[in-house]
C-alpha positions in Angstrom: -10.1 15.5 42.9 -13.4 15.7 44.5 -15.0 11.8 45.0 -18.0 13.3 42.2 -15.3 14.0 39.7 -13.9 11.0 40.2 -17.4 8.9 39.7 -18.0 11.3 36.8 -14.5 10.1 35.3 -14.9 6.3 36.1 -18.6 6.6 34.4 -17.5 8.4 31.3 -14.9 6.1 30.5 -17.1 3.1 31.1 -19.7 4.7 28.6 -16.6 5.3 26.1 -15.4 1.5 25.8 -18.4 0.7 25.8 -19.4 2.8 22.4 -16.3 1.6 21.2 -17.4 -2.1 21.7 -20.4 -1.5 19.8 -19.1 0.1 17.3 -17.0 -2.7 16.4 -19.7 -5.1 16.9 -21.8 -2.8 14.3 -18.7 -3.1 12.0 -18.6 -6.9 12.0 -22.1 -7.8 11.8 -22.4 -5.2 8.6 -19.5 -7.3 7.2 -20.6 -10.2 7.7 -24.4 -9.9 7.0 -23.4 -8.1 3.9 -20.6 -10.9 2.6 -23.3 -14.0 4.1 -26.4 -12.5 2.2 -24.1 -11.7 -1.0 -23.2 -15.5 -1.1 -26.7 -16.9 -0.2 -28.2 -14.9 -3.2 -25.1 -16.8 -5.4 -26.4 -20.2 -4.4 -30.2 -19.2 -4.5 -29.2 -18.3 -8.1 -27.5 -21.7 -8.5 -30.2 -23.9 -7.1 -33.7 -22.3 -6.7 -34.5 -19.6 -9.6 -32.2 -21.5 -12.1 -33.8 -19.7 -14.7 -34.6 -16.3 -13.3 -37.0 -13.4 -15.1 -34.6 -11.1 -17.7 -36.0 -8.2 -16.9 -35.4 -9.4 -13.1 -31.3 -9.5 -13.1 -30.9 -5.7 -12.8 -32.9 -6.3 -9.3 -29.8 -9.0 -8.2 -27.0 -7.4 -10.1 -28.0 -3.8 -7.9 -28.3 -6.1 -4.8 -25.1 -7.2 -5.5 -23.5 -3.7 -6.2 -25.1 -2.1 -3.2 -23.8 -5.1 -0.8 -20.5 -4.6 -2.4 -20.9 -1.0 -1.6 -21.7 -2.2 2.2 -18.7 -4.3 2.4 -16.2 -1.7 1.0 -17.8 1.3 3.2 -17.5 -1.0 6.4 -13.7 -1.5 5.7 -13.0 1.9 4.6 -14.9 3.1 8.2 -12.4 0.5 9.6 -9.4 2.4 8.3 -11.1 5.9 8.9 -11.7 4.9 12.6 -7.8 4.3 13.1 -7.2 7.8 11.8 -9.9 9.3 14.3 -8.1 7.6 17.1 -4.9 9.0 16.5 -6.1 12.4 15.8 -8.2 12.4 18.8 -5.1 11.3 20.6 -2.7 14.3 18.7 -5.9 16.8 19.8 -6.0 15.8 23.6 -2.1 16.3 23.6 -2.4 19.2 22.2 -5.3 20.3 24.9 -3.3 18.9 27.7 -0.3 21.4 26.9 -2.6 24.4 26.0 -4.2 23.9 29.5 -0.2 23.6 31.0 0.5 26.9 29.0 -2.6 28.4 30.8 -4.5 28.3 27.4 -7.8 26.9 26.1 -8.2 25.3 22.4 -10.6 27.0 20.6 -13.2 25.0 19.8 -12.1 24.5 15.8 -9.0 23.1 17.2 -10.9 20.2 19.6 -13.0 19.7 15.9 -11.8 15.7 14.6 -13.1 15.9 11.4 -12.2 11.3 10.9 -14.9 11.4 13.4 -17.9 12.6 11.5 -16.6 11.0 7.9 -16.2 7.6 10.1 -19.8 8.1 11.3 -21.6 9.2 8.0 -19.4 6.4 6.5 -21.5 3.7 9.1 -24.7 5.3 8.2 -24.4 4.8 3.9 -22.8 1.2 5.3 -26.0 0.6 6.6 -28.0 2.4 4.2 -26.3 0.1 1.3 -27.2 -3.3 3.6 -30.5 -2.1 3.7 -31.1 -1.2 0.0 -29.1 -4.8 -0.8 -31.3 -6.3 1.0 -34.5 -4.6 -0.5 -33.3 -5.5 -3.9 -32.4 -9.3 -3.5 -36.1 -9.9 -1.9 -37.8 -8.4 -4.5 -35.5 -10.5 -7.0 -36.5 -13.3 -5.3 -40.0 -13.2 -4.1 -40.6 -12.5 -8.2 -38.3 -15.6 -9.3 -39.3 -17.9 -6.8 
């Protein structure tokens, strides 16, 4: 191997743990912002708007739905990211032997399909954080 290859190689994987890192890191902070704000809205319920507006609730009862949703899309990407790993691990087997055999995969066969549903899954996570988040303000700059 040419010393460019190998700086290419060295590089790549470098950029590859490191997406991997923050990917987790994206994970936990979801989880946990989602879980910490879903309790802080239990206790602002508890001791600051004791007596919130009726026609208010739906706003903290869709906050709470929506960081529910958050939490549950986090640890189903958790689950769905496992499955990715092990596919992509099956695929680059089966690329390694194709290329032995003097064969290429087609490029439907190099297609991980856990991939794209784990990173769609991370975007409505965040999506459902955000709209959670939306919800409980306006719940509570109304009750406050």
């Amino acid at each position: 191997m040419d010393e460019n290859y190998q700086i290419y190689i060295k590089e790549r994987e470098q950029l590859v743990k490191s997406e991997l890192n923050q990917s987790q890191q994206f994970d936990k902070y979801i989880l946990t912002l989602s879980s910490g704000i879903f309790s802080l809205s239990i206790v602002f319920i508890e001791k600051i708007a004791i007596n919130p507006e009726a026609n208010t609730i739906w706003l903290l009862v869709t906050s709470w739905v929506v960081f529910s949703l958050s939490i549950l899309s986090t640890l189903t990407s958790f689950l769905l990211s496992q499955i990715a790993y092990r596919k992509q691990q099956e695929i680059l087997g089966e690329w390694y032997k194709s290329l032995m055999d003097g064969k290429d995969l087609a490029e439907k066969d190099r297609k991980n399909i856990f991939m794209d549903c784990t990173g769609i899954i991370n975007w409505a996570s965040m999506a459902f954080f955000v709209a959670g988040v939306v919800f409980l303000i306006a719940f509570s700059a109304i009750n406050l």
